[in-house]
C-alpha positions as CSV (number, residue, x, y, z in Angstrom):
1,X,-31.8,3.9,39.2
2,X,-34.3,0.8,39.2
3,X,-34.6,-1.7,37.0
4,X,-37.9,-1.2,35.2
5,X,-40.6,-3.5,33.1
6,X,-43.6,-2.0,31.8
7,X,-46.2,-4.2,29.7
8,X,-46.0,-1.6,26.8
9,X,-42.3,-0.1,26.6
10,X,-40.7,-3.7,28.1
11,X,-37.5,-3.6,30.1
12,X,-36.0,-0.1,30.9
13,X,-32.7,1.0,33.0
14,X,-30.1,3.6,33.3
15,X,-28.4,4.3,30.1
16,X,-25.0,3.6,31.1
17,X,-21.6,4.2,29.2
18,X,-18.3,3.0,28.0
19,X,-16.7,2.7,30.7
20,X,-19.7,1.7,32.9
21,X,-22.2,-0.4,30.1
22,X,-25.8,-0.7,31.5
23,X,-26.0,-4.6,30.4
24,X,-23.1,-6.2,31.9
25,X,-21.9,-9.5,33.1
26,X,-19.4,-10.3,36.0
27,X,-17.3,-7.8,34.5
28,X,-18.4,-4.5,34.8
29,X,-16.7,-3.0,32.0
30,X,-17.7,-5.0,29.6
31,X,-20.8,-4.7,28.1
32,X,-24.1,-3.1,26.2
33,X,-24.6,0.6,26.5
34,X,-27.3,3.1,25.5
35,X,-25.3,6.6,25.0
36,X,-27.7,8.6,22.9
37,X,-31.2,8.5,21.0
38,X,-31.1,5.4,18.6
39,X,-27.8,4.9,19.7
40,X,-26.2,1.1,21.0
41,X,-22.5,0.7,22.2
42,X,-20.7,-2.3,22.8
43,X,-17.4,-2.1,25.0
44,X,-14.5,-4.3,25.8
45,X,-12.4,-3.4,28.9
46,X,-14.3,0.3,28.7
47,X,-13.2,0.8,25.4
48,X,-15.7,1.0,22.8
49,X,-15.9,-1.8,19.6
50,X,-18.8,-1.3,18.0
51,X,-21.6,1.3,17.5
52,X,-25.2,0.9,16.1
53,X,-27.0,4.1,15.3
54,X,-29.9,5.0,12.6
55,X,-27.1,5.7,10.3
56,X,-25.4,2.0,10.3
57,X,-22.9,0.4,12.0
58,X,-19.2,1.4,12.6
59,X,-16.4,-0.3,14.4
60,X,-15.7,-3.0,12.4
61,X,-15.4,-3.9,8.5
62,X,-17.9,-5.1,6.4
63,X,-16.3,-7.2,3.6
64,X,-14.1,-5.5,1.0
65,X,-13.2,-2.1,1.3
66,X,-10.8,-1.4,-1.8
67,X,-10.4,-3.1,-5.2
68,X,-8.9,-2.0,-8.0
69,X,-7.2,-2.8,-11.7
70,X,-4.9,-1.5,-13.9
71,X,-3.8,-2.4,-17.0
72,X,-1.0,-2.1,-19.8
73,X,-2.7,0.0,-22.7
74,X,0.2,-0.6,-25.4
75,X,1.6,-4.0,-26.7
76,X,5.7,-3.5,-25.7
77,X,8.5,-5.5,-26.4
78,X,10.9,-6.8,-23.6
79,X,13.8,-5.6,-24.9
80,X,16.0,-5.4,-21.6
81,X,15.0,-6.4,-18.1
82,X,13.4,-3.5,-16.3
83,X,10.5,-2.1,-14.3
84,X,7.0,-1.9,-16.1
85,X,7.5,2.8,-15.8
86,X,4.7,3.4,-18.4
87,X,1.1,2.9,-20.2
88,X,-0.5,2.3,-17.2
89,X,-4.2,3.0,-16.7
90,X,-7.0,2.8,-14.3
91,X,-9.4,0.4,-15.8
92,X,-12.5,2.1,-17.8
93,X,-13.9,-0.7,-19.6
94,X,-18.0,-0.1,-19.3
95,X,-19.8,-2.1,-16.3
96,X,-16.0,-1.8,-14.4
97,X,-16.3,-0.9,-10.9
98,X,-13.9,-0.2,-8.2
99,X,-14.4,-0.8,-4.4
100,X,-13.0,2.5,-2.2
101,X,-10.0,4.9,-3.2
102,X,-8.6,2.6,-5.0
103,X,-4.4,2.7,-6.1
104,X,-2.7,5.7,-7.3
105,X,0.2,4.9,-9.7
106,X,4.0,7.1,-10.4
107,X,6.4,5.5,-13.1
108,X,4.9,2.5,-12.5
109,X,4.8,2.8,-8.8
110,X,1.7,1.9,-7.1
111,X,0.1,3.5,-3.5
112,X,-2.3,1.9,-1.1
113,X,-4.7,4.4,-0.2
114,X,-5.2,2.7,3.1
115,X,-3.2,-0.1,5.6
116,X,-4.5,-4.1,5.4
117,X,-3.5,-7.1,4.3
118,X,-3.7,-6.7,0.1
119,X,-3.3,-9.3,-2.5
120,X,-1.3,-8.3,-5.2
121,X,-1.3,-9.9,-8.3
122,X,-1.0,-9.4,-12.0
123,X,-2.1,-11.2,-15.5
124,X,-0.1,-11.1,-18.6
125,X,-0.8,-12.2,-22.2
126,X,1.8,-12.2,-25.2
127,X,3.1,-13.3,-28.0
128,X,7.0,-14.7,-29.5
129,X,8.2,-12.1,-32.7
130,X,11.3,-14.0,-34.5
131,X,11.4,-17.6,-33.0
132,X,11.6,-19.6,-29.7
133,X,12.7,-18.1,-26.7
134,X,13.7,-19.6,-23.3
135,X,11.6,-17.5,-21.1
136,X,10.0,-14.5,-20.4
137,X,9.1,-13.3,-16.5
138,X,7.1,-11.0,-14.6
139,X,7.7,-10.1,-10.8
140,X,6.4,-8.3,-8.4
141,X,8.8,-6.1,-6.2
142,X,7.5,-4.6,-2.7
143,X,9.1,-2.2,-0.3
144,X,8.2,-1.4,3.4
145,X,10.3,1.7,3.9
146,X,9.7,3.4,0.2
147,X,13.6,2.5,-0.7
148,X,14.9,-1.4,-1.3
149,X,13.0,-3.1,-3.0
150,X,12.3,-7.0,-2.6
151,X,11.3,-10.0,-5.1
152,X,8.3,-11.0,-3.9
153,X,6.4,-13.3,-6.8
154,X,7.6,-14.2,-9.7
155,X,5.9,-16.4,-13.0
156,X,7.9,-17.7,-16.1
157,X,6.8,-18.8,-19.6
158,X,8.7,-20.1,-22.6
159,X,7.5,-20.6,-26.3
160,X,9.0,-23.2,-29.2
161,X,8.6,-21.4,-32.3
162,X,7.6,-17.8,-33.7
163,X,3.9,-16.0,-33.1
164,X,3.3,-18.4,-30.8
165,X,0.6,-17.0,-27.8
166,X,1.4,-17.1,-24.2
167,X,0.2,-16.1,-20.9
168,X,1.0,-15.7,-16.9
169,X,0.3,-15.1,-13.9
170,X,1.7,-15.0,-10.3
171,X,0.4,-12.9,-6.8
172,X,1.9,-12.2,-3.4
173,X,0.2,-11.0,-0.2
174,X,1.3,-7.8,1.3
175,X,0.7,-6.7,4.6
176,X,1.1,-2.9,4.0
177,X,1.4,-1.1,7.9
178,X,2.4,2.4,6.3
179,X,0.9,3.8,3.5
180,X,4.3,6.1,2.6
181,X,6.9,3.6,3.1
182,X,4.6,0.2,1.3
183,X,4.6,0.3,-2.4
184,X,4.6,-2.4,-5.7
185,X,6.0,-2.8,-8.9
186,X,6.2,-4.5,-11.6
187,X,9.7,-6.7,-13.3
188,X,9.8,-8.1,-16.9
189,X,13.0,-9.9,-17.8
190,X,13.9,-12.3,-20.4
191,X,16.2,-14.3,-22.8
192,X,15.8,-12.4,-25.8
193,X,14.1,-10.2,-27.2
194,X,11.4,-11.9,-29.3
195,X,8.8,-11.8,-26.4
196,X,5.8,-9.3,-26.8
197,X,4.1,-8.5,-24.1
198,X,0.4,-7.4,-24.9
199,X,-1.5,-4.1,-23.9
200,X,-5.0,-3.0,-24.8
201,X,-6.7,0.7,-23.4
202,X,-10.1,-1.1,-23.6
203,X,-10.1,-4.3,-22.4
204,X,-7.9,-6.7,-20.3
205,X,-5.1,-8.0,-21.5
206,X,-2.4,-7.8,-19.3
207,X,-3.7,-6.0,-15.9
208,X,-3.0,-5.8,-12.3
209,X,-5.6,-6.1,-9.5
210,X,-5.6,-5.1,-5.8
211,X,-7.9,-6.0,-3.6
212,X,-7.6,-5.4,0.3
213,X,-8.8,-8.4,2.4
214,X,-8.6,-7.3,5.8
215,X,-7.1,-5.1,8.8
216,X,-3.0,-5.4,9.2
């Protein structure tokens, strides 16, 4: 087909496809294509990248796809060193606002809802009951194949004296490439058991956030 140019409608040509683009350089596979009605393709080695239709554009990611929090909704003592299992809660503060799915949590267990690089991290505040104590730790425990379990952050805090406040915080990036077998928790340990850990069911106090930053 010629190459046309008309004074009104401009430049005008065949309409070309993946494989075969109708605006091309040396390489003829790669390239602009005209498919459909209100329809532009770009392709790469005949593949297609990138599509532009009256509907929006698709193909590649615009931002932020998923965020989410979760937070403690009871105050709890750390009486033995163990997973955070319970009082979790999406949260549902006024104005909040998550971005996509979001995170489903089991017995503490939390779910991507889609693969990407995430960062993982979580906030706590607190208090000492009884006198000094010589720490108190959080960490954050990722597995790939839904099974063992690794360390993957971790934050301390100590106190000097009774009803003394404290807070922490620590995050780790995870690069989750199956949404079955890549999953978080959260570890508290400690020294005694004079710390508090606080929990609030509407506002932040001690919370988790997800937020995933980009493809895996």
């Amino acid at each position: 087909m010629a190459l046309n140019i008309n004074g009104t409608t401009g430049i005008s040509g065949v309409d070309g496809s993946v494989s075969a683009p109708a605006l091309t350089g040396t390489d003829s596979n790669t390239g602009i294509t005209f498919p459909s009605a209100d329809t532009i393709k770009f392709a790469t080695g005949g593949v297609e990248r990138m599509s532009i239709t009256n509907s929006g554009v698709s193909g590649i990611t615009a931002g932020i796809t998923m965020a989410d929090q979760w937070r403690i909704t009871s105050t709890f003592q750390v009486s033995s060193n163990s997973y955070i299992t319970t009082n979790w809660e999406r949260n549902d503060t006024a104005g909040y606002a998550k971005i996509g799915t979001g995170m489903s949590e089991s017995s503490g267990v939390f779910s991507f809802p889609e693969t990407g690089i995430y960062l993982v991290g979580i906030n706590l505040t607190g208090n000492s009951d009884g006198g000094a104590f010589n720490y108190v730790a959080c960490s954050i425990y990722t597995t790939l194949n839904n099974s063992s379990y690794t360390q993957s952050a971790s934050t301390y805090e100590s106190v000097d004296d009774t009803n003394r406040h404290w807070a922490m915080a620590t995050e780790f990036l995870l690069d989750v490439t199956d949404i079955s077998n890549c999953k978080v928790k959260f570890f508290m340990s400690s020294s005694n058991t004079r710390p508090y850990v606080y929990g609030d069911s509407s506002l932040n106090t001690t919370f988790a956030h997800f937020t995933r930053l980009g493809d895996t």
